[in-house]
C-alpha atoms as an extended CHARMM CRD file, in Angstrom:
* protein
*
       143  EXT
         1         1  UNK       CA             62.1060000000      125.5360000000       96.2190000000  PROA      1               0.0000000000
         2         2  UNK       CA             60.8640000000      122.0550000000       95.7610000000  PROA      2               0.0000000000
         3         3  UNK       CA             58.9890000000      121.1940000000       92.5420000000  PROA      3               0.0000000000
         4         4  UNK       CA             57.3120000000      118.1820000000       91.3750000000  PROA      4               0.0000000000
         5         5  UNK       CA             57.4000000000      117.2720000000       87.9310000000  PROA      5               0.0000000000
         6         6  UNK       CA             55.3350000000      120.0520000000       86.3180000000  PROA      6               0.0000000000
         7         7  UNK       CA             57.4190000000      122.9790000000       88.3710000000  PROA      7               0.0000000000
         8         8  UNK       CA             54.9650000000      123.4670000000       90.7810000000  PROA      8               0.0000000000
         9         9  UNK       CA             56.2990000000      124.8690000000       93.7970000000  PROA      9               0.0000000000
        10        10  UNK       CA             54.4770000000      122.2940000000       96.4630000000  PROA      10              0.0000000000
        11        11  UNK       CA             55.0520000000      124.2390000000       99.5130000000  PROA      11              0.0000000000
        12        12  UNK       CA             53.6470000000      127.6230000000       98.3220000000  PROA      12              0.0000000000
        13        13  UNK       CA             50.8410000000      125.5520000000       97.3000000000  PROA      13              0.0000000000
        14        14  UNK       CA             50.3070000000      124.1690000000      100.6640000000  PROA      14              0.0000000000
        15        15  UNK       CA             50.3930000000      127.2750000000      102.3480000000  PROA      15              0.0000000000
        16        16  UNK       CA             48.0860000000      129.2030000000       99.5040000000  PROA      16              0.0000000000
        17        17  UNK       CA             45.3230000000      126.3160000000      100.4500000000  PROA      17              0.0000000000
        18        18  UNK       CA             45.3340000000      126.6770000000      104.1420000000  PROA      18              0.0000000000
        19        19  UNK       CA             45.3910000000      130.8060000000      103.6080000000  PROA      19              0.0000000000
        20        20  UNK       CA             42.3440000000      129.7400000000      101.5560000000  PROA      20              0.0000000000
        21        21  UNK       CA             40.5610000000      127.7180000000      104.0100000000  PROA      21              0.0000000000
        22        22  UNK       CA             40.4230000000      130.5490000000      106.5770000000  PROA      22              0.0000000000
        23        23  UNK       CA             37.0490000000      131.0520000000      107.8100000000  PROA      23              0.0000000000
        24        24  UNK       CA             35.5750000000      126.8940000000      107.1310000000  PROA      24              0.0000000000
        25        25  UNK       CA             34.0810000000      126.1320000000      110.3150000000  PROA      25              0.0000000000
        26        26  UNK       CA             35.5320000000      123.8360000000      112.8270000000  PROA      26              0.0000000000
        27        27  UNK       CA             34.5940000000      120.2900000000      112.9300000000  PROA      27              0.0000000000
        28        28  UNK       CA             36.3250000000      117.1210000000      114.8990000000  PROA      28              0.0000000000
        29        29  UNK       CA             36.8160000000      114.6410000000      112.2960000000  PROA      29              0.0000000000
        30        30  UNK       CA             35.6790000000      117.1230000000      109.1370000000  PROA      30              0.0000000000
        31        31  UNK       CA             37.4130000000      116.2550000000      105.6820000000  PROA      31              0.0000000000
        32        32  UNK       CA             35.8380000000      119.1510000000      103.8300000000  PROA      32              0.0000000000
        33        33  UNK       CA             35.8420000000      122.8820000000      103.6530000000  PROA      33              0.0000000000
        34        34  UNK       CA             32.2130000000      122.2510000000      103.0080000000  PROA      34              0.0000000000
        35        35  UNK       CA             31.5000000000      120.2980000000      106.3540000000  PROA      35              0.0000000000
        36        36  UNK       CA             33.8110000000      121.7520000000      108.4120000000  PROA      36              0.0000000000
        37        37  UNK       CA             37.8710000000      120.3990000000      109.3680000000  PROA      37              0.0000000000
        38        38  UNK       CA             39.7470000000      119.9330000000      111.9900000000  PROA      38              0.0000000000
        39        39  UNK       CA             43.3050000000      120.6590000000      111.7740000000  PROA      39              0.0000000000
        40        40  UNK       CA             44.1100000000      116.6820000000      110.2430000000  PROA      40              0.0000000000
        41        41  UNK       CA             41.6070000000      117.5860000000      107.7330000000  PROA      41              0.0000000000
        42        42  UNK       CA             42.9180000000      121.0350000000      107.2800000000  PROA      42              0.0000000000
        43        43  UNK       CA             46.5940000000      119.2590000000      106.6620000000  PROA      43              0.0000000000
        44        44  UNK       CA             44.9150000000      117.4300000000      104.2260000000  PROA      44              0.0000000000
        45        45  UNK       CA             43.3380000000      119.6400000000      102.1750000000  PROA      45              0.0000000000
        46        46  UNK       CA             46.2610000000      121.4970000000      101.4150000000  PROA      46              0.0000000000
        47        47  UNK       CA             48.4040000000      118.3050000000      100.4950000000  PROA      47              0.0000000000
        48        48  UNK       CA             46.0830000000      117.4060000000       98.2450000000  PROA      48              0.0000000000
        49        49  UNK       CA             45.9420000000      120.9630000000       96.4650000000  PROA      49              0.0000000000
        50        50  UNK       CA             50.0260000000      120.3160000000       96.2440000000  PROA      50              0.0000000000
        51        51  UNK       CA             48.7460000000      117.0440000000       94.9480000000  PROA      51              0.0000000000
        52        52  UNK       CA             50.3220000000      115.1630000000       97.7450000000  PROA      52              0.0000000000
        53        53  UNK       CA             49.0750000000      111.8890000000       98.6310000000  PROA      53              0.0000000000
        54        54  UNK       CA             47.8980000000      111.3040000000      102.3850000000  PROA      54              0.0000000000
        55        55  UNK       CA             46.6970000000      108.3110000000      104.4610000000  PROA      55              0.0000000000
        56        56  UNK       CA             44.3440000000      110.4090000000      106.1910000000  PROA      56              0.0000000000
        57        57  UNK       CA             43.8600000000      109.3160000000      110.0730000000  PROA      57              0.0000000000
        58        58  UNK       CA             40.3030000000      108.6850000000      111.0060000000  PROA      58              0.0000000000
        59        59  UNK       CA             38.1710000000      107.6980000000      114.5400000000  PROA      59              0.0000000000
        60        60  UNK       CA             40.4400000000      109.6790000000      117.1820000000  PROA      60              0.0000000000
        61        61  UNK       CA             39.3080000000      111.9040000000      119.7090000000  PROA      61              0.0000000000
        62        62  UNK       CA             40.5830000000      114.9070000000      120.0400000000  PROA      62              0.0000000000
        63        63  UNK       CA             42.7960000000      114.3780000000      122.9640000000  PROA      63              0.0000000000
        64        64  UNK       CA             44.5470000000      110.6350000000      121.8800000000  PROA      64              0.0000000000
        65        65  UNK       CA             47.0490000000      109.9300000000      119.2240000000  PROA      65              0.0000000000
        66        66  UNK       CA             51.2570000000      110.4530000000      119.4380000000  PROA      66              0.0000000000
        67        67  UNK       CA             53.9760000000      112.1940000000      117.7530000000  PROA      67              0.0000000000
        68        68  UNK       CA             55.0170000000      109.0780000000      116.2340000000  PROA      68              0.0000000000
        69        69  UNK       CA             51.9110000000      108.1530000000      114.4180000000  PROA      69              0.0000000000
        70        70  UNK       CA             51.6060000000      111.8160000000      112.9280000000  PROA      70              0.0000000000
        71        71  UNK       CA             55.6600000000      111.4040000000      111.9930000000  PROA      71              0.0000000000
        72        72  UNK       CA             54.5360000000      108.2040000000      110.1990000000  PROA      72              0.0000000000
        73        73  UNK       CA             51.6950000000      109.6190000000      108.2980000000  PROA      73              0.0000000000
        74        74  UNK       CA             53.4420000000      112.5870000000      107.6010000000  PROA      74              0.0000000000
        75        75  UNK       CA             56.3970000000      111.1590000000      106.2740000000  PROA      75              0.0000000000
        76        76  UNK       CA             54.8510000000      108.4250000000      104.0690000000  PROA      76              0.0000000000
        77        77  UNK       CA             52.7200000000      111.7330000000      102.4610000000  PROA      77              0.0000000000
        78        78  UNK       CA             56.8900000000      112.5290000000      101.6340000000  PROA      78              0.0000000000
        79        79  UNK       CA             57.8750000000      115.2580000000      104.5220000000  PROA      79              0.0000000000
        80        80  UNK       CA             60.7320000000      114.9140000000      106.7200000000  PROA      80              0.0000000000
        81        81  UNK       CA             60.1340000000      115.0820000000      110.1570000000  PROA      81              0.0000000000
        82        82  UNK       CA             62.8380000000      117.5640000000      111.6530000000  PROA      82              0.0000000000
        83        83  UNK       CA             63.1020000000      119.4940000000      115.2710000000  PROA      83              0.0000000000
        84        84  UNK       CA             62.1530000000      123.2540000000      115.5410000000  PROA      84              0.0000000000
        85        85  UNK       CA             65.4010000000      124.6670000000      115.4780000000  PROA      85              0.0000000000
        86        86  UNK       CA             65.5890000000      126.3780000000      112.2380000000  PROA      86              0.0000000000
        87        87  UNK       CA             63.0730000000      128.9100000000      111.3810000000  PROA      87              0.0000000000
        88        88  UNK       CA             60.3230000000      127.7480000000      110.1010000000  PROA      88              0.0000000000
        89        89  UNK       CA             59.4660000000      128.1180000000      105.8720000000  PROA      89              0.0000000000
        90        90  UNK       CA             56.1680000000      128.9090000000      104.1390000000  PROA      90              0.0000000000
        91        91  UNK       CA             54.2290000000      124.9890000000      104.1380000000  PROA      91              0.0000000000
        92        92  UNK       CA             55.9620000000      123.8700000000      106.9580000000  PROA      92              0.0000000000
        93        93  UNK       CA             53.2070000000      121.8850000000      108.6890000000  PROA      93              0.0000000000
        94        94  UNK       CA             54.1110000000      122.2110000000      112.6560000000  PROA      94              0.0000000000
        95        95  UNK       CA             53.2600000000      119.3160000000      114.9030000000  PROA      95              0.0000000000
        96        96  UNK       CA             52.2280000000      121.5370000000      118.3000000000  PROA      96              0.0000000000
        97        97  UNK       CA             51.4290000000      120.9180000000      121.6860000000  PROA      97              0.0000000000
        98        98  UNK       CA             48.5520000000      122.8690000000      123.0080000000  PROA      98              0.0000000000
        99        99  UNK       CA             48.0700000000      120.6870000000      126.0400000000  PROA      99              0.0000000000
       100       100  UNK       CA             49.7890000000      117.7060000000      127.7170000000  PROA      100             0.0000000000
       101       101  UNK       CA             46.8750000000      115.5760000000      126.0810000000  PROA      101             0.0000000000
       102       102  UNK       CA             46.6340000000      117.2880000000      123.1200000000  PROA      102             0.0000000000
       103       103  UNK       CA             48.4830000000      117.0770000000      119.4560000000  PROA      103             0.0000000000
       104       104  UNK       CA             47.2100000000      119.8150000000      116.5110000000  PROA      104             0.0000000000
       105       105  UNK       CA             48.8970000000      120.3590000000      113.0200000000  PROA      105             0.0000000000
       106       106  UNK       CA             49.5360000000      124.0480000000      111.9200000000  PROA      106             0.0000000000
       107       107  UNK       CA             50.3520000000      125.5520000000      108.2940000000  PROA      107             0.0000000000
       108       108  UNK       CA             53.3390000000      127.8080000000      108.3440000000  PROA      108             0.0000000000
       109       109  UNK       CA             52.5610000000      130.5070000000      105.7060000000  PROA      109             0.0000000000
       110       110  UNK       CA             53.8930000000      134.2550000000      105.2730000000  PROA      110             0.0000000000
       111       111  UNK       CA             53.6940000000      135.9790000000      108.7720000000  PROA      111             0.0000000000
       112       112  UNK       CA             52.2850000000      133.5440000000      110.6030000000  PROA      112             0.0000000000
       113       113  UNK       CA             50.2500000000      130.0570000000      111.0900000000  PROA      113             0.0000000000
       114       114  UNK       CA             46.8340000000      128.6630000000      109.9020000000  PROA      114             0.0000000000
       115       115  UNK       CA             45.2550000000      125.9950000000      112.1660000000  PROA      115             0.0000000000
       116       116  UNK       CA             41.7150000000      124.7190000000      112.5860000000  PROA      116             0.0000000000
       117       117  UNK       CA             40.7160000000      126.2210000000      116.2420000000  PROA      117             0.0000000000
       118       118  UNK       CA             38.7620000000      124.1420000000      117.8260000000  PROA      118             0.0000000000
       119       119  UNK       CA             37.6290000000      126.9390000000      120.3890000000  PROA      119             0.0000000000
       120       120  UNK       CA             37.1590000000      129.4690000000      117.6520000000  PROA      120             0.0000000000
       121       121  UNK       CA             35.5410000000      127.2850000000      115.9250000000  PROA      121             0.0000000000
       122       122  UNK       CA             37.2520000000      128.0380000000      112.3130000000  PROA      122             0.0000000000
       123       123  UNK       CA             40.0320000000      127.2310000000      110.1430000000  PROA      123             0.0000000000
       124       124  UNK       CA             42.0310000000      130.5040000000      111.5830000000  PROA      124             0.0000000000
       125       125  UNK       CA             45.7120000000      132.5770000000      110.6700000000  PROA      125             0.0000000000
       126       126  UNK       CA             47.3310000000      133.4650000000      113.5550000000  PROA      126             0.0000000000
       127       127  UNK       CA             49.8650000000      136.3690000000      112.9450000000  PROA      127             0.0000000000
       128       128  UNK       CA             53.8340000000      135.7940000000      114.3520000000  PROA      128             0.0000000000
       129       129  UNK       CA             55.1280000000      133.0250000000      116.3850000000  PROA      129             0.0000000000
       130       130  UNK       CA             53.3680000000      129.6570000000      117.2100000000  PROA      130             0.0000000000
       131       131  UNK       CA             51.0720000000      130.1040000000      119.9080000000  PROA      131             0.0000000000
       132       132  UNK       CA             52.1080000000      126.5300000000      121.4210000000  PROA      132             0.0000000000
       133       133  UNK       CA             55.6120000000      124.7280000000      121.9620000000  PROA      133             0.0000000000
       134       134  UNK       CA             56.4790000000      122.7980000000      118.4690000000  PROA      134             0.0000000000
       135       135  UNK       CA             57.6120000000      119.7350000000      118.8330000000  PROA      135             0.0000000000
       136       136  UNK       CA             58.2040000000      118.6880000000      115.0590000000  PROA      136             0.0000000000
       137       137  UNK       CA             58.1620000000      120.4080000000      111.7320000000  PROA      137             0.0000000000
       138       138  UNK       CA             57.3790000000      118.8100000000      108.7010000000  PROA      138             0.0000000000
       139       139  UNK       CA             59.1290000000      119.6330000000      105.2760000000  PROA      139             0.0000000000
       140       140  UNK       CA             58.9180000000      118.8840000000      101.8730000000  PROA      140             0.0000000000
       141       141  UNK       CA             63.0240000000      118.8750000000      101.2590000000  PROA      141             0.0000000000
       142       142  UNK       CA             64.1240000000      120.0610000000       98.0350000000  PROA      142             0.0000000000
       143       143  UNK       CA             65.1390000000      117.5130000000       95.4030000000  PROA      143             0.0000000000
């Protein structure tokens, strides 16, 4: 379990936020529950509820960007960027490939993943395994 200073367990608090944000509506570039998210704005939502600083990525579309500019992001917000090979813990955030133009950030949480669906149109939970190939997981490493 990794804790900041106050004992907080930061990746149960990451997945209890995107459990939360089930059911906000969909929207490409949204950075509120209140507006709508997309699943960058999802991520960051629940870093910031683990009180976890992120240099939030704005003015993409939704088919541009690269695994190496999420890694960088991600890992200045203070994951580790690691291959899928292990199984995945509760606030694991998954880096996913739904398309060969496409990149999209899931929450792992109890059972399954939370993602904002673009063709749903919501913040979703989507029960069992990822429904795309993984091609990095971020984690919070314990101290």
């Amino acid at each position: 379990m990794t804790s900041d200073k106050s004992g907080t367990d930061r990746p149960a608090m990451i997945a209890e936020m995107a459990l939360a944000l089930c059911g906000t509506n969909f929207r490409l570039h949204g950075r509120s529950a209140e507006h709508g998210l997309d699943c960058i704005g999802m991520a960051a939502q629940c870093l910031s509820a683990a009180d976890m600083d992120c240099d939030v990525p704005t003015g993409y579309s939704i088919r541009s960007g690269s695994a190496e500019q999420i890694s960088e992001v991600m890992t200045r917000a203070g994951f580790t960027a690691m291959q899928p090979r292990e199984p995945l813990r509760e606030g694991d955030i998954a880096l996913a490939r739904p398309s060969p133009v496409q990149w999209h950030l899931m929450v792992r949480t109890g059972g399954g993943f939370v993602h904002a669906h673009a063709g749903i149109g919501q913040v979703v939970f989507t029960p069992g395994e990822a429904p795309w190939p993984i091609k990095t997981v971020f984690r919070i490493l314990e101290d």
